[in-house]
C-alpha positions as CSV (number, residue, x, y, z in Angstrom):
1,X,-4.8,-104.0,19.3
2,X,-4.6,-102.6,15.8
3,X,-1.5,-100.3,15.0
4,X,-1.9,-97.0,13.3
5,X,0.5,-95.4,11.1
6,X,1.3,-91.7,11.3
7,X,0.9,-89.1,8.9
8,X,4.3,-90.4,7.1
9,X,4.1,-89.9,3.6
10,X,4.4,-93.9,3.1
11,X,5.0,-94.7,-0.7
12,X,5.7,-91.4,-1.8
13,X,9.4,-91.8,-3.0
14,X,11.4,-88.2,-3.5
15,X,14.6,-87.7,-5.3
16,X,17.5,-87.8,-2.9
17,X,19.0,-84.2,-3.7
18,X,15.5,-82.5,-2.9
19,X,15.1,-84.3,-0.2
20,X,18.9,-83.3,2.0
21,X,17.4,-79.4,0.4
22,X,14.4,-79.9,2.4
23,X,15.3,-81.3,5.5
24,X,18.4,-79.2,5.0
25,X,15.6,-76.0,4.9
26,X,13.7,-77.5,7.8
27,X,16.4,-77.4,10.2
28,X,17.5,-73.9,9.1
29,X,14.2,-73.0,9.7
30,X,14.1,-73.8,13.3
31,X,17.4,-71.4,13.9
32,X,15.0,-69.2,13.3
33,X,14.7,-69.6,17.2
34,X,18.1,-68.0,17.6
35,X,17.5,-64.5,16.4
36,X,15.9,-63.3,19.3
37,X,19.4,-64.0,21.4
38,X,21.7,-63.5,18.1
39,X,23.9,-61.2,20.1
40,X,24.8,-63.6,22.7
41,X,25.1,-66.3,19.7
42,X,27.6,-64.3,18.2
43,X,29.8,-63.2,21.1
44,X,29.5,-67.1,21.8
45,X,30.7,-68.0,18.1
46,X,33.6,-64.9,18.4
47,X,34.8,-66.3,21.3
48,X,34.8,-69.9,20.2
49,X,36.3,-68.8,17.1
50,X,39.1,-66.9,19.2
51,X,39.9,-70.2,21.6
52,X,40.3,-72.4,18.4
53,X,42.7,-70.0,17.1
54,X,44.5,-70.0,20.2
55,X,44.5,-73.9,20.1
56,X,46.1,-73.3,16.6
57,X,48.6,-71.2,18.1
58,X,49.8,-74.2,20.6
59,X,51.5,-76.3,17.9
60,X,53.4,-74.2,16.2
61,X,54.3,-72.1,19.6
62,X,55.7,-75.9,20.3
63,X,57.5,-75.9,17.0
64,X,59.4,-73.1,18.6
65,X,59.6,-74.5,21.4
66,X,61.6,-77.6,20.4
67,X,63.7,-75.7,17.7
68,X,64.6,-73.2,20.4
69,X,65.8,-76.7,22.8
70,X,67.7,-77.6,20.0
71,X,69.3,-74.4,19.8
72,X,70.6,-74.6,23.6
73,X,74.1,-73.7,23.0
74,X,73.6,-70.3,21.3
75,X,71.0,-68.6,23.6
76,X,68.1,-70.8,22.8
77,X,67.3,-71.5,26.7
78,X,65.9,-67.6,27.0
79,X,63.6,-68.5,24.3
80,X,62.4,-71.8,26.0
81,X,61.4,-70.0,29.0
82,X,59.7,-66.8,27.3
83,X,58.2,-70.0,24.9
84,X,57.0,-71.9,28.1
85,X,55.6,-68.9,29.5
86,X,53.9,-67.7,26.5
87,X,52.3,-71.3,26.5
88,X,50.9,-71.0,29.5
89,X,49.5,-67.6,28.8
90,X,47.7,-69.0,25.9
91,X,46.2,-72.3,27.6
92,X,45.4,-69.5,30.6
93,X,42.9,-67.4,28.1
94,X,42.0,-70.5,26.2
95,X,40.5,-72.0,29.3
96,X,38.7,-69.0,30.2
97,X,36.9,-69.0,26.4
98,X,35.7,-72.5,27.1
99,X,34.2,-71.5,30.1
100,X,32.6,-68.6,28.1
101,X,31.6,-70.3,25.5
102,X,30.0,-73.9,27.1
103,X,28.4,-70.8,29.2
104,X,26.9,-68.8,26.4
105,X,25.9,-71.9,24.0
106,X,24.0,-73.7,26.8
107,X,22.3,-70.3,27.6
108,X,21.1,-69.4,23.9
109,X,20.2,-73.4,23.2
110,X,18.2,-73.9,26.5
111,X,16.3,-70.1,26.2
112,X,16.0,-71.1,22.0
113,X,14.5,-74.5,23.2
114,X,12.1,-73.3,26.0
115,X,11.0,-71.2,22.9
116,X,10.6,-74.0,20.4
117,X,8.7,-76.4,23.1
118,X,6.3,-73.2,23.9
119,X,5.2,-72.4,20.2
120,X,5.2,-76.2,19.4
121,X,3.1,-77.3,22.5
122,X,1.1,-73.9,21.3
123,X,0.4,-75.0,17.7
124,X,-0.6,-78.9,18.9
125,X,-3.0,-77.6,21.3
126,X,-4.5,-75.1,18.3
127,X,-4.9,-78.2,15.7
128,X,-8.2,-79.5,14.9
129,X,-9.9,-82.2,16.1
130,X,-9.2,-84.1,12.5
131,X,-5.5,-84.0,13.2
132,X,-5.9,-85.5,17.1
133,X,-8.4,-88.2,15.3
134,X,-5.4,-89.6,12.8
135,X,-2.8,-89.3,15.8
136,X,-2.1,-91.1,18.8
137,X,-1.5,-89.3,22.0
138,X,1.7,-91.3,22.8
139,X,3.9,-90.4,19.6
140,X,2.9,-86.7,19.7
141,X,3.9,-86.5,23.3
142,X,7.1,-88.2,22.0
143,X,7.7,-85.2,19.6
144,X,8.2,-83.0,22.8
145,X,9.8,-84.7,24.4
146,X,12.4,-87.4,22.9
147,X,12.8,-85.4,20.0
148,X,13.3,-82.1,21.4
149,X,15.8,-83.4,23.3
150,X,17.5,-84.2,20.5
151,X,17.3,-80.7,19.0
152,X,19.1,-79.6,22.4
153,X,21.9,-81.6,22.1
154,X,22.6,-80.2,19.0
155,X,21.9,-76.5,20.1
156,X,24.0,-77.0,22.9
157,X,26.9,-79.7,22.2
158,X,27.2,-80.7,19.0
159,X,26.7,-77.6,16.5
160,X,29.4,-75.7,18.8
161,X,31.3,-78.7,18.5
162,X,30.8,-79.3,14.6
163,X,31.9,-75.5,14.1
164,X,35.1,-75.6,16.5
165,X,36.3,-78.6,14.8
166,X,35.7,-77.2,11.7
167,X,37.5,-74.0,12.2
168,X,40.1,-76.1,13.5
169,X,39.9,-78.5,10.5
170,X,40.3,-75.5,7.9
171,X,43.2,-73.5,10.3
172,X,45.4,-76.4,10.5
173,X,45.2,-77.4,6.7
174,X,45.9,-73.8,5.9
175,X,49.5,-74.1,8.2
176,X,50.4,-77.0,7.4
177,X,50.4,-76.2,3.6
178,X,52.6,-73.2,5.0
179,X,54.8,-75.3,7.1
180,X,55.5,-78.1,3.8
181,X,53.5,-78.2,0.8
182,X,54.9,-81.3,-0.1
183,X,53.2,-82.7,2.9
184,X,50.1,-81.2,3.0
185,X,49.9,-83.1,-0.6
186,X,50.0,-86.6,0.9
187,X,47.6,-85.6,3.8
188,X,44.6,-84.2,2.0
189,X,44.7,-86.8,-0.5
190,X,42.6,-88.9,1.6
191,X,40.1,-86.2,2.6
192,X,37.8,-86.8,-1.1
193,X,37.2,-90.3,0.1
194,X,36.3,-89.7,3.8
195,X,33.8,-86.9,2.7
196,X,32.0,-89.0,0.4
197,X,31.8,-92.0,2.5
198,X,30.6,-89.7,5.0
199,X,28.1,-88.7,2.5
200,X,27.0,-92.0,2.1
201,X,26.5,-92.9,5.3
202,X,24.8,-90.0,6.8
203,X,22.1,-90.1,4.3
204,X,21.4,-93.8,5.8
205,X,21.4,-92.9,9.2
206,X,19.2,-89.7,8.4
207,X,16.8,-92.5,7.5
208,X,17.2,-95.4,10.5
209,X,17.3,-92.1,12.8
210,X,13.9,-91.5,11.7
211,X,12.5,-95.0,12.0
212,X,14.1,-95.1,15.5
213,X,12.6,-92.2,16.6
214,X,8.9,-92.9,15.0
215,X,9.5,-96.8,17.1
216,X,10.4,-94.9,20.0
217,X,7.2,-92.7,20.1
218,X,5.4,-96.1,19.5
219,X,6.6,-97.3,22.7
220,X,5.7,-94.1,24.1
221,X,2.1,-94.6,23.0
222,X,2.0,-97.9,24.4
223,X,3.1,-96.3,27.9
224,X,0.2,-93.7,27.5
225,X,-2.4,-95.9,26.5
226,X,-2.1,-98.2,29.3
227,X,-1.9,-96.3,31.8
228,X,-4.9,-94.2,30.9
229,X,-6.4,-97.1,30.9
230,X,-4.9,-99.1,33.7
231,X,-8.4,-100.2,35.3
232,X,-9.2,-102.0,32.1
233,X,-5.7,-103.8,31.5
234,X,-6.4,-104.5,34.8
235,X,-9.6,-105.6,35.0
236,X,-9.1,-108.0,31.6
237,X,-6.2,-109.2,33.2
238,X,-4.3,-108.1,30.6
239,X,-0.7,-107.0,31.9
240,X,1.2,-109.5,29.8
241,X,-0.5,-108.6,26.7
242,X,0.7,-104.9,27.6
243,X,4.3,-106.2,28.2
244,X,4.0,-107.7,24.9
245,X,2.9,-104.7,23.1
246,X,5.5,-102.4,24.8
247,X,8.3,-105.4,24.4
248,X,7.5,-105.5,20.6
249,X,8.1,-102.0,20.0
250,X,11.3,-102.0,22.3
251,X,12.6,-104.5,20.2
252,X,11.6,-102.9,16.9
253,X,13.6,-99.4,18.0
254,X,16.5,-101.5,19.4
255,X,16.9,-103.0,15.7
256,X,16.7,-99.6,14.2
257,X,18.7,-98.5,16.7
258,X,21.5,-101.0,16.5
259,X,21.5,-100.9,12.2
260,X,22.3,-96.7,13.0
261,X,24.9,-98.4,15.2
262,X,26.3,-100.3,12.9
263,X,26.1,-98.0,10.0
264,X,28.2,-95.2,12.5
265,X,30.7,-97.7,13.8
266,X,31.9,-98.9,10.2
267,X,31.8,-95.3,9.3
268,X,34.2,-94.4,12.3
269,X,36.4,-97.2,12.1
270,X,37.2,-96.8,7.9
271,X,37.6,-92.7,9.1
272,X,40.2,-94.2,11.7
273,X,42.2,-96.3,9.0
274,X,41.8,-93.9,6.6
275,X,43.0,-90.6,8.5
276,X,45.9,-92.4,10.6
277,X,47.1,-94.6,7.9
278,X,47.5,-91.4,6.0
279,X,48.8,-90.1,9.5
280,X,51.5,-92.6,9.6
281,X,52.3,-92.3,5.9
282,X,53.0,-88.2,6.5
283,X,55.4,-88.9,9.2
284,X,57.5,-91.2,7.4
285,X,57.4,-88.7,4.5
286,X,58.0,-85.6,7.2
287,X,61.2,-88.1,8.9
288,X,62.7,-88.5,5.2
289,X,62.3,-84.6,4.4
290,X,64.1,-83.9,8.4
291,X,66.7,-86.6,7.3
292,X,66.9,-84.4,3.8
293,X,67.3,-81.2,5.5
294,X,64.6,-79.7,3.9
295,X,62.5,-78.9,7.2
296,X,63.7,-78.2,10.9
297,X,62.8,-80.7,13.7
298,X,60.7,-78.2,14.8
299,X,58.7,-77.4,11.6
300,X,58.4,-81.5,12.0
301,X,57.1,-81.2,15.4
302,X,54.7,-77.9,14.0
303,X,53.2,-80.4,11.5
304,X,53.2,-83.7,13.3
305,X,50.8,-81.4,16.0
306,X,48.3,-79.4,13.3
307,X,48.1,-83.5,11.2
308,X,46.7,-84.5,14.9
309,X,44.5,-82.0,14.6
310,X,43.0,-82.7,11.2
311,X,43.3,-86.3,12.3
312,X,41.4,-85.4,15.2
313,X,38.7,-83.4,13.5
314,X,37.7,-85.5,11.3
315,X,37.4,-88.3,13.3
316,X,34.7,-86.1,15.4
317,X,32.9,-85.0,12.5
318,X,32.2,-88.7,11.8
319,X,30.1,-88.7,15.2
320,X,29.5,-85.0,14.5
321,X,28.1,-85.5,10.9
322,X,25.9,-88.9,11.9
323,X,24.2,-86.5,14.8
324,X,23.2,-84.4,13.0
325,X,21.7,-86.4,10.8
326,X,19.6,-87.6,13.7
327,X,18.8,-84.2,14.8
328,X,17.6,-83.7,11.2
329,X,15.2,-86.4,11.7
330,X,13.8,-85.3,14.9
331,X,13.8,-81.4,13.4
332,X,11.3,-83.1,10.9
333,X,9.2,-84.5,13.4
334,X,8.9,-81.1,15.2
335,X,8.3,-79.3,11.8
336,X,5.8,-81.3,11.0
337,X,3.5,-79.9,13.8
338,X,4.7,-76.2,13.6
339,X,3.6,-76.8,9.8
340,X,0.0,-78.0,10.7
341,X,-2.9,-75.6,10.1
342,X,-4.6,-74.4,13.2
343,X,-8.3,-73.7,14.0
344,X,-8.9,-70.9,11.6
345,X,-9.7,-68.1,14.7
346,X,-11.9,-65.7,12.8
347,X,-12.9,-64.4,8.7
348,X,-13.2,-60.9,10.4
349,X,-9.8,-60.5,11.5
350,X,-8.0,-60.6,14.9
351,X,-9.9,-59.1,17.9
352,X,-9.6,-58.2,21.9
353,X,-11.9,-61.2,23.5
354,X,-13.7,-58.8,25.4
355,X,-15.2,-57.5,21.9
356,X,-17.7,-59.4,21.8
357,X,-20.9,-58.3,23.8
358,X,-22.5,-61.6,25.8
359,X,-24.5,-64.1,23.4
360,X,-27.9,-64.2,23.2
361,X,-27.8,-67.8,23.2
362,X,-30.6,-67.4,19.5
363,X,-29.1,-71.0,17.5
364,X,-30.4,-72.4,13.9
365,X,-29.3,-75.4,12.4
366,X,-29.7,-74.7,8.8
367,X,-29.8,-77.7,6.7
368,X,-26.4,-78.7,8.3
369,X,-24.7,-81.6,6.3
370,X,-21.9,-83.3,7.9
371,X,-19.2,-86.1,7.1
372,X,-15.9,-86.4,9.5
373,X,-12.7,-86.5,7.5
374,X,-11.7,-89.3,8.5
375,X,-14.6,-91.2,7.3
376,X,-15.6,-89.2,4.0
377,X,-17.7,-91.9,2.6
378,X,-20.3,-92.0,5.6
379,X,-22.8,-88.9,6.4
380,X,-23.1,-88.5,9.7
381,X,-25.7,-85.6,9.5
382,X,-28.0,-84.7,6.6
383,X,-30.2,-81.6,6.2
384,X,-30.6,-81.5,9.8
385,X,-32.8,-78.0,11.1
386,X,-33.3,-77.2,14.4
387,X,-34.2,-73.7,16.6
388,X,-33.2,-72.7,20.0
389,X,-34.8,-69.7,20.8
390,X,-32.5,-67.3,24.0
391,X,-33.2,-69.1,27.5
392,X,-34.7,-72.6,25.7
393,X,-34.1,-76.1,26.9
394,X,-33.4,-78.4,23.6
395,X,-32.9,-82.0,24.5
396,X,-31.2,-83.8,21.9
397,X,-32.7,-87.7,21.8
398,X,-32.6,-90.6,20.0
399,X,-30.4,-94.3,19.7
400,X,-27.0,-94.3,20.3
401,X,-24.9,-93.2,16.9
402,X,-28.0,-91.2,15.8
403,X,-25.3,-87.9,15.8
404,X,-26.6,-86.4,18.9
405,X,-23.2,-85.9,19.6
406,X,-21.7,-84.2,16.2
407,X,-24.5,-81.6,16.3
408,X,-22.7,-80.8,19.8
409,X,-19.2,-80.8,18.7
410,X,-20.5,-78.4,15.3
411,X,-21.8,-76.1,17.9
412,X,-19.1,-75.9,20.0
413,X,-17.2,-75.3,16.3
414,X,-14.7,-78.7,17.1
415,X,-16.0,-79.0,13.2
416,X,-17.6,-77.3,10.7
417,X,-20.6,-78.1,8.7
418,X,-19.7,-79.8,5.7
419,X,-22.9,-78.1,3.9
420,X,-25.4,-75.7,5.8
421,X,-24.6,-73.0,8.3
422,X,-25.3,-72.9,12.0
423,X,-25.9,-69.2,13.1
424,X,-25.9,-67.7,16.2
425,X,-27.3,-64.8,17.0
426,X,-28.3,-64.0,13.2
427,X,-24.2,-64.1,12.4
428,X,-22.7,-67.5,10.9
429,X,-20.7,-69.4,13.3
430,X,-17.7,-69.7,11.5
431,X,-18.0,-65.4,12.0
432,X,-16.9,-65.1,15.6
433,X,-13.6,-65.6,16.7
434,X,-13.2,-69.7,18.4
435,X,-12.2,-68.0,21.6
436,X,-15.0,-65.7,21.8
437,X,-17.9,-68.0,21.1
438,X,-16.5,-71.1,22.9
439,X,-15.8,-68.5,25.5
440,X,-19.3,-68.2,26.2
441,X,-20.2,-71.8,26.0
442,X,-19.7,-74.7,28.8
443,X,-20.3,-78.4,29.0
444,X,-20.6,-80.6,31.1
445,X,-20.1,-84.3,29.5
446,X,-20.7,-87.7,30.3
447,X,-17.2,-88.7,31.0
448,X,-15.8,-86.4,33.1
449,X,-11.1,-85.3,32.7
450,X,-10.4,-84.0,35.5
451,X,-6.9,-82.1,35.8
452,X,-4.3,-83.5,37.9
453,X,-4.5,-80.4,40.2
454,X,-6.7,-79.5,43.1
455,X,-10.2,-79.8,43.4
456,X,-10.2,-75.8,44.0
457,X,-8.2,-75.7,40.6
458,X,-10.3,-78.1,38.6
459,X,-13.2,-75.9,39.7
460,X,-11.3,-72.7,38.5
461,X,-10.9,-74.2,35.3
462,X,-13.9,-72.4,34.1
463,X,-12.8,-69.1,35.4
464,X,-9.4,-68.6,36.0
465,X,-8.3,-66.3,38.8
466,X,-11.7,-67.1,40.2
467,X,-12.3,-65.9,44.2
468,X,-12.4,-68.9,46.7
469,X,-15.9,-67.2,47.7
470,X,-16.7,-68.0,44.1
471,X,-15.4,-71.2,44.1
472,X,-17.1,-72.3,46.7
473,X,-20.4,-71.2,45.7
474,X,-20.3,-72.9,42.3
475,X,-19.5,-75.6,44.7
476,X,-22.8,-75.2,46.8
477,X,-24.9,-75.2,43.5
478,X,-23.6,-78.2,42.4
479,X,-23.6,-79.9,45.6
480,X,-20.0,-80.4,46.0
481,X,-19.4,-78.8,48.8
482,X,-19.8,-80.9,51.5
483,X,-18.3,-83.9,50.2
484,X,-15.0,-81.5,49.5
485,X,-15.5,-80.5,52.9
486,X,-15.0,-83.9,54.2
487,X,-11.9,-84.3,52.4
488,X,-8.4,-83.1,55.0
489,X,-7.1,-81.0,52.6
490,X,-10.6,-79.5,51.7
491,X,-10.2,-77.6,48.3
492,X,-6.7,-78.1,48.3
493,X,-7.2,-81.8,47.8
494,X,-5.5,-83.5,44.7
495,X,-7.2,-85.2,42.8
496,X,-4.9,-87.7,40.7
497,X,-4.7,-88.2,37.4
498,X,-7.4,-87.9,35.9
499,X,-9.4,-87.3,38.7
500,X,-8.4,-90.8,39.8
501,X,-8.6,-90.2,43.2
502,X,-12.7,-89.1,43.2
503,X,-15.5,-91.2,42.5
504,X,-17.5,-91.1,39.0
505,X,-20.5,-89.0,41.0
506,X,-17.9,-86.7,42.7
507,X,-16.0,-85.8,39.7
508,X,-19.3,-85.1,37.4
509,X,-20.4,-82.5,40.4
510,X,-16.7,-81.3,40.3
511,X,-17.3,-80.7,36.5
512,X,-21.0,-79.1,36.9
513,X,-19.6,-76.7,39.2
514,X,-16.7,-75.6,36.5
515,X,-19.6,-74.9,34.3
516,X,-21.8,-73.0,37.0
517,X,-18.8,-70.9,37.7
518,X,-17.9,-70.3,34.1
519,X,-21.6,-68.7,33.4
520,X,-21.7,-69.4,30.5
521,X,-24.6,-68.2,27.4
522,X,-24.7,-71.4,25.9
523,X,-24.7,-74.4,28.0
524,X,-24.4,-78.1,26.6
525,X,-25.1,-80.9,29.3
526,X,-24.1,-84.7,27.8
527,X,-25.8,-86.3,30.1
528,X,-24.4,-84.6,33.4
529,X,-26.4,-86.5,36.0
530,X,-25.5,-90.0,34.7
531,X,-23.4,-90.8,37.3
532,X,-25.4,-89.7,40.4
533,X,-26.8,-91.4,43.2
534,X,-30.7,-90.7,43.4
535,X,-30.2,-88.5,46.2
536,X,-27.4,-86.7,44.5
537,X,-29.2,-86.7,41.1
538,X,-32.2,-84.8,42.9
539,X,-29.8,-82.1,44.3
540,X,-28.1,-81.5,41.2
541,X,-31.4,-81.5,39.4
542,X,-32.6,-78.5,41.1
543,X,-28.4,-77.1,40.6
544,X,-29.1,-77.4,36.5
545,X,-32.3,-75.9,37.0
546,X,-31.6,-72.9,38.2
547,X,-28.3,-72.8,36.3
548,X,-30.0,-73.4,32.6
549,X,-32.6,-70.6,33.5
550,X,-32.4,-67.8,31.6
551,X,-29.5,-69.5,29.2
552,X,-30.0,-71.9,26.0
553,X,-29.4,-75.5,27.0
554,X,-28.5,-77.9,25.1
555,X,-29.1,-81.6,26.8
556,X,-28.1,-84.6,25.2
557,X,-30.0,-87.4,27.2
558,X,-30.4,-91.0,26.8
559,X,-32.5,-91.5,29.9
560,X,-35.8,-90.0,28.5
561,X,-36.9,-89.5,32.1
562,X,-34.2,-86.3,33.0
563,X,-35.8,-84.4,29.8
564,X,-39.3,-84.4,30.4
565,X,-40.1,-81.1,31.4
566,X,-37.3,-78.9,28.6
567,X,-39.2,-76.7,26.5
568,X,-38.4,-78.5,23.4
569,X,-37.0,-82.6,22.5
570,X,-35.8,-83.1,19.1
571,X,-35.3,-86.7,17.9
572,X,-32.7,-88.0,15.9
573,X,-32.5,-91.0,14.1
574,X,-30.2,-91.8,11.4
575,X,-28.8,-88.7,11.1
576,X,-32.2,-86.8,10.9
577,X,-34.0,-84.5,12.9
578,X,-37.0,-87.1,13.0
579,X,-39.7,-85.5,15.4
580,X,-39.7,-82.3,17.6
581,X,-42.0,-81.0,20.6
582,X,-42.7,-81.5,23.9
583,X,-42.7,-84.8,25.6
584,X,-46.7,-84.8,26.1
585,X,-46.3,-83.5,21.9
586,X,-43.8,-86.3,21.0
587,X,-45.7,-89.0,23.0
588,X,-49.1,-88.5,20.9
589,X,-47.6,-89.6,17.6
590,X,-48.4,-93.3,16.9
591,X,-45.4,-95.5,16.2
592,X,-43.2,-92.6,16.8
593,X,-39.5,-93.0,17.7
594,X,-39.8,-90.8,20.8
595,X,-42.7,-92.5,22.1
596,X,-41.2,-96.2,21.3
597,X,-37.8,-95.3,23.2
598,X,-40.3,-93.7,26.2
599,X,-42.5,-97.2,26.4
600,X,-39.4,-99.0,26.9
601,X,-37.8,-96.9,29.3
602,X,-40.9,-95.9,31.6
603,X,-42.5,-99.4,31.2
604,X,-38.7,-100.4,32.7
């Protein structure tokens, strides 16, 4: 099966600085998210400021503490206890901060998140058909998943973490050099190196972050691909070739995977070295100075206690640092959706759906070019004109790849004409708001989605909050009813995913009666009684019937026999509108492309 490559901008090398700007910017963007609950953020950051203060407090409290000991013989043992006590106090309040602030950081993240999955699921459901067309399902369901999780680990754990060890970082450097500059001297000459290594290596895993999430959502697509289409894996007998293809990816994000690995555990084991080699020179500098006379045993103890805590910040920010480069790569991910255009709603300006009165259902084709993105050197359509006067039947006819289809979807607006205009109702198209024309359109197509909800529900689908009475009777019309009856459940019956659990007939009637109960202006019907027995066909015959009187219907037929009696066929061939009339008009041209297709089909 043939592998597609996103929307990466492959070969298209930019300059290192601009690029840490932009992702940089990206990710700023998104705590954006944060300013709605920027109050509770900041009481959050107070109070994590506050506990890591309080942890700086501990060591040199200690310092006291042990100078005060030494001290015994003059008094010092009334300091020790009012020392010990004070101790206690501290780690007391310092515990209750933590608990505020885990609290308050996992309530802003998970309320900023809920936020960023809502306007990103919003914006993917608003693209274009031409961005769905270059995508697979798979990865972009990856983005909201895998990659928002991401993002929440970082809301929640590590940028709290990454700014308490950072505050703690800066505080302890600060009383150390107050405690013995000398000292301080020796410690932070190591720090220039760390950072830049650090540097280095987070750039790289920036980039195998990226490539391990874009091989994860490739395994991800796998997933959804076969599932959807289970019956055929099945059917070919094709499980192991599945395995294969999911295996394959597996194995290409386990070796991005593992070279992020490698990449973070040579960065943490030279911080290690680094920071405790300088660790272990500071002491033996702090035990000569001590010898010296020049500090106490308890200044010692003060600065052994704030090195461990630049020892121990650093070594986090070496995890710290290398996730949030990964979160950085996921951030890009997720901004590359929220950046994506959406259907452009209306040229006229936002608008109440209810402003627009109920169509007429009056439709012109005029000399409507069209050419899908994706394929820019083929014309699907040329100069095609065609009329639909309020309350006509049009069926659309003609071989298979003709464009029957496309002149649907330009209706329905899923495109726009790439030259010509379609108008409706004397106004261009691209005029009415996308929620308030296609509000007033249903169809009913040959392969029928169901929802994984109820039958009741998949029914409601074209009217949400319908009335069970007027669920029911869309029901009647398109002879559903009785075989939902003879379901347990009834209405309330699931049916799978997909519609899995219904046959092909009982999930096109399930669909008919979404677009009886919708009522809509404009109805488009691709052929809707294709997979009906001839009973059921006959019933649901007489349903479209009545439902298509009085509204323009657009039919889309390859079985020349369901069209017969529409008020107008138009044949397409090529990408032309070929012929037009009536069957008994169409069949009296000689070596016509209507009447060729009807002698095979009737004489079959």
């Amino acid at each position: 099966m043939a592998r597609y490559s996103r929307n990466d901008q492959a070969g298209v090398e930019l300059p290192k600085a601009k690029l840490d700007r932009e992702s940089l910017r990206q990710a700023l963007e998104l705590f954006r998210y944060l300013r709605p609950y920027r109050v509770r953020f900041g009481i959050a950051l107070a109070s994590m400021f506050a506990g890591s203060l309080l942890s700086l407090a501990f060591p040199y409290l200690a310092g006291s503490f042990v100078d005060a000991a030494v001290l015994h013989g003059r008094g010092g043992m009334a300091r020790v206890d009012r020392t010990a006590l004070l101790l206690m106090g501290v780690l007391a309040l310092q515990a209750g901060l933590a608990y505020f602030n885990f609290l308050s950081f996992a309530t802003v993240g998970q309320r900023s998140l809920v936020d960023l999955r809502r306007d990103t699921y919003a914006r993917l459901i608003s693209l274009p058909l031409t961005f769905f067309a270059q995508r697979r399902v798979g990865e972009l369901a990856s983005r909201l998943s895998a990659d928002m999780i991401q993002i929440e680990d970082t809301l929640i754990a590590i940028l709290p973490q990454f700014l308490r060890q950072t505050t703690l970082l800066v505080g302890a450097i600060v009383l150390i050099a107050v405690t013995s500059i000398k000292l301080t001297g020796i410690m932070l000459a190591s720090l220039p190196v760390v950072t830049v290594v650090a540097v280095v290596f987070g750039r790289k895993t920036r980039k195998i972050s990226r490539e391990a999430q874009d091989r994860l959502a490739d395994t991800a697509t796998v997933v959804e691909e076969t599932l959807q289409g289970i019956m055929n894996v099945k059917a070919f007998a094709n499980e192991g070739y599945e395995l294969n293809r999911y295996q394959d990816g597996l194995g290409k994000f386990l070796a991005a995977t593992l070279r992020g690995a490698r990449l973070r555990a040579s960065l943490i084991a030279f911080i290690i070295f680094a920071l405790f080699g300088s660790i272990v020179l500071v002491l033996w500098s702090g035990a000569r100075l001590e010898q010296q006379g020049e500090i106490t045993f308890g200044q010692l103890t003060r600065f052994i206690l704030y090195t461990t805590f630049v020892a121990g910040a650093m070594g986090q920010f070496a995890e710290l640092y290398s996730q949030l480069q990964k979160a950085i790569g996921a951030t890009q991910r997720v901004r590359e959706i929220l950046r994506e255009t959406g259907e452009v709603e209306t040229r006229l300006g936002p608008a109440p759906a209810s402003a627009l009165p109920r169509l007429q259902g009056d439709v012109r084709f005029e000399q409507v070019d069209f050419t899908y993105p994706s394929r820019p050197g083929f014309e699907v359509l040329h100069a095609v004109n065609l009329t639909a006067t309020p309350g006509q039947r049009i069926a659309l006819v003609g071989p298979s790849g003709a464009g029957k289809s496309t002149v649907i979807s330009l209706l329905l607006r899923l495109y726009d004409p790439s030259a010509g205009r379609i108008v409706i109702d004397g106004r261009d198209a691209r005029d009415y708001r996308l929620t308030e024309l296609r509000g007033q359109m249903a169809m009913v197509p040959q392969e029928v989605l169901l929802f994984g909800g109820s039958i009741a529900e998949n029914i409601a689908y074209g009217k949400p909050g319908a009335s069970v009475a007027e669920i029911e009777q869309a029901a009647r019309q398109a002879n559903a009813h009785e075989f939902i009856q003879g379901f347990p459940e009834g209405y309330a019956t699931l049916v799978g995913d997909r519609g899995i659990k219904l046959s092909g007939g009982q999930r096109q009637r399930v669909a008919i009666a979404r677009a009886i109960l919708k009522n809509p202006a404009i109805l488009i019907l691709d052929e809707a009684t294709s997979s009906l027995d001839s009973e059921s066909e006959r019933l649901i015959q007489e349903a479209l019937e009545t439902l298509m009187r009085g509204r323009t219907s657009f039919v889309i037929a390859h079985r020349l026999a369901t069209v017969r009696h529409v008020d107008r066929i138009i044949v397409i061939a090529g990408g032309r509108v070929v012929e037009a009339g009536t069957h008994e008009e169409l069949q009296a041209i000689a070596d016509g492309v209507y009447r060729r297709l009807a002698a095979l089909q009737f004489r079959d």
